[in-house]
N, C-alpha and C positions, 0 to 999 in steps of 0.2 A: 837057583841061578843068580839070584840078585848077590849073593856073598861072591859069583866071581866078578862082579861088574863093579865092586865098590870101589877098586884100583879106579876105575874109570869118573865114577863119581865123582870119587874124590878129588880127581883133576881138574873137574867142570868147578869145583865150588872151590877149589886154590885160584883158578884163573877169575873168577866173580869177584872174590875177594876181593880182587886186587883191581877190580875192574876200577878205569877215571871217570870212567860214562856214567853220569849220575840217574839219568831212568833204566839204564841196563846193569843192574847193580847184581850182587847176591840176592839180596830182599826179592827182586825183580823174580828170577828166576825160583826161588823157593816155591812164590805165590803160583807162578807157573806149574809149579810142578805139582803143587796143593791142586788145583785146577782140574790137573791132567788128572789125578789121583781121581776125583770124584765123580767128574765124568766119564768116565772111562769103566768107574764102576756101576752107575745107572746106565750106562749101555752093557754092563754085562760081555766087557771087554774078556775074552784068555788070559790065563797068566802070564804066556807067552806075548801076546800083544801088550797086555799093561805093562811089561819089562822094556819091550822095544820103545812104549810112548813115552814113558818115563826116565830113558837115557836119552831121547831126542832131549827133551825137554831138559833136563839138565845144560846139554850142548848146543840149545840153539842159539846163544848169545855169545857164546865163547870168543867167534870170531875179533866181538868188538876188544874184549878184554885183551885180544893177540896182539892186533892193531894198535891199543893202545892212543886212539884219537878220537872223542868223540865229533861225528860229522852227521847230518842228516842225506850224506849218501852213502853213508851205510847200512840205510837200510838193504842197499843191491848187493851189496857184496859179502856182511856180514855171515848170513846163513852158509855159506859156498866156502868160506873160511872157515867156519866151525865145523860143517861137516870133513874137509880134508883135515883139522887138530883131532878131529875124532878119529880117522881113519887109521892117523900117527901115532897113535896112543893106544889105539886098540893092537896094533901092530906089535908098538913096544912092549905091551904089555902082556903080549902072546893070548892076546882075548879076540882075535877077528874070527867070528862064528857070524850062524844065522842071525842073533837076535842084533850082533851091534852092525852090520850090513844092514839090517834095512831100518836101525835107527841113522845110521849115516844118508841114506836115502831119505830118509822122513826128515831129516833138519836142511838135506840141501833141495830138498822139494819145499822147502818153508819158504825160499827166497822167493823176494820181490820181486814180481815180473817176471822172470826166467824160472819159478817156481812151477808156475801154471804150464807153462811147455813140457818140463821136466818129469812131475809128476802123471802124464800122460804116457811117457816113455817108461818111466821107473819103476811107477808105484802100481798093485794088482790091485782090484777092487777094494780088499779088507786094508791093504797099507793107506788108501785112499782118502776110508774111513778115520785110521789112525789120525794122517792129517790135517785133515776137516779137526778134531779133537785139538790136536796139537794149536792148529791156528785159533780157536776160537776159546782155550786155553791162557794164549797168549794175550788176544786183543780182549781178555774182559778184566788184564790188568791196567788198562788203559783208565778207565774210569774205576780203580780203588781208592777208598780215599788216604789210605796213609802213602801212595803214592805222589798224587794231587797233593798232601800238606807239601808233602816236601819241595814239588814244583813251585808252589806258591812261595814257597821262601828264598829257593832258589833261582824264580823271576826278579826277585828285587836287590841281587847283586849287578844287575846291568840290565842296558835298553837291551841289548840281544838277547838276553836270557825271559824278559817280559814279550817279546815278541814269539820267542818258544811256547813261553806260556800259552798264549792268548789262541797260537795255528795250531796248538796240540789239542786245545778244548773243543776248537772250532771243528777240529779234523773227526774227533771223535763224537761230535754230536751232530754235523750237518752233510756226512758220508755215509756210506752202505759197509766202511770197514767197522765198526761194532755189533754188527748185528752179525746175527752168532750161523754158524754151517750147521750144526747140529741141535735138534729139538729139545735136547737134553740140556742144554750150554745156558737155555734161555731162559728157565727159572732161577739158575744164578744172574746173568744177566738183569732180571726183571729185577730183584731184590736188591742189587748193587745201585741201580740206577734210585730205588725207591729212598735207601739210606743217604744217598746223595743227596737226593733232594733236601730231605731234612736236615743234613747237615748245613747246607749253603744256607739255607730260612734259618739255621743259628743265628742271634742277633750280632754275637761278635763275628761269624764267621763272614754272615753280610754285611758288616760294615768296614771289615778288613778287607772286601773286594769292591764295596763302592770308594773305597779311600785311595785304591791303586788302580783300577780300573774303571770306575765312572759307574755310576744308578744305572744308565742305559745298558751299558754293555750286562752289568748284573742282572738286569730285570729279562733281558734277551737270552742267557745264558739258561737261566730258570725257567722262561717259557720252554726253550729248545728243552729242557731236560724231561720238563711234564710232556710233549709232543713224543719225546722217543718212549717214554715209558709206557704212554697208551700207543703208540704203535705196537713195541714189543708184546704189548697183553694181547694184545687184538691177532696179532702173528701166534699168541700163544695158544689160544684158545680156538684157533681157529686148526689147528693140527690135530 
């Protein structure tokens, strides 16, 4: 099945390419898809499910690359755009079956806010699962670190781009959006967060963020990072 879906791939990582949104890149979406892949296989996903997670996730960024504007509201609309490029392509490409339907389901049930309604309507228990996958797939590229290098260098072409920086850190260390839907998601999780730490305690890396961002804000940053990692263990262990 997956030799007839490569037309479709293939589309998803032309439009990445080209994507201008520098956190919703190709890179972005590979890691995603690395993600999906291994989660998907410690849950002892079907081959039939891992082909539907696995074309979500190629597609659930698409939108932005359509768009062509990066905005921080897109996160609302992005998903609900990818999923109708998906539906077009699957179309044109005489590939609309079961599996790319309820991967078009799965990426416009990824949307923000009107994801959660949707998914109630759309998605049967096991697509549900999928998504849970899919979403926590996504949000645990949030704190990668070759991600974060590149935000950090890409903060210091302007004040708006440091203020990106700074609500994106904030967002994903002082919210309930990193912690993972599935039990499986969270030993990656745990590990990510542990290699961070060590990174940031780099002596260059910390004084490349006390130099642009202040001792305060770094020392805060680090507490916040030990505080979710024994949260995350304590959730883990506790399953």
């Amino acid at each position: 099945m997956f030799s007839t879906l490569t037309q479709l791939i293939t589309k998803a990582q032309e439009y990445m390419r080209d994507s201008i949104d520098p956190m919703h890149d190709l890179g972005h979406v590979e890691r995603v898809v690395e993600n999906s892949r291994k989660i998907s296989a410690d849950m002892k996903c079907s081959t039939r499910e891992s082909q539907i997670l696995e074309l979500a996730a190629w597609w659930h960024d698409v939108g932005r690359a359509v768009i062509k504007k990066p905005s921080l509201w897109m996160i609302f609309f992005d998903d609900i755009i990818s999923a109708f490029a998906l539906f077009f392509y699957a179309i044109k490409f005489r590939n609309l079956n079961r599996t790319t339907l309820n991967a078009i389901r799965l990426v416009m049930c990824h949307s923000y806010g009107i994801g959660t309604i949707l998914g109630k309507v759309l998605l049967g228990r096991r697509n549900r699962i999928l998504l849970n996958i899919l979403t926590d797939s996504d949000n645990l590229d949030l704190l990668n670190i070759g991600r974060i290098e590149f935000m950090r260098f890409f903060s210091m072409l302007s004040t708006r781009n440091e203020y990106l920086f700074r609500s994106l850190i904030w967002i994903s260390l002082n919210t309930k959006i990193i912690y993972t839907k599935t039990k499986e998601a969270q030993k990656y999780l745990k590990e990510m967060i542990r290699r961070l730490i060590e990174w940031v305690r780099e002596e260059e890396m910390y004084l490349w963020h006390v130099k642009y961002f202040g001792e305060a804000w770094m020392k805060k940053t680090i507490h916040d990072l030990e505080k979710l990692f024994t949260d995350i263990s304590t959730l883990h262990h506790a399953i």
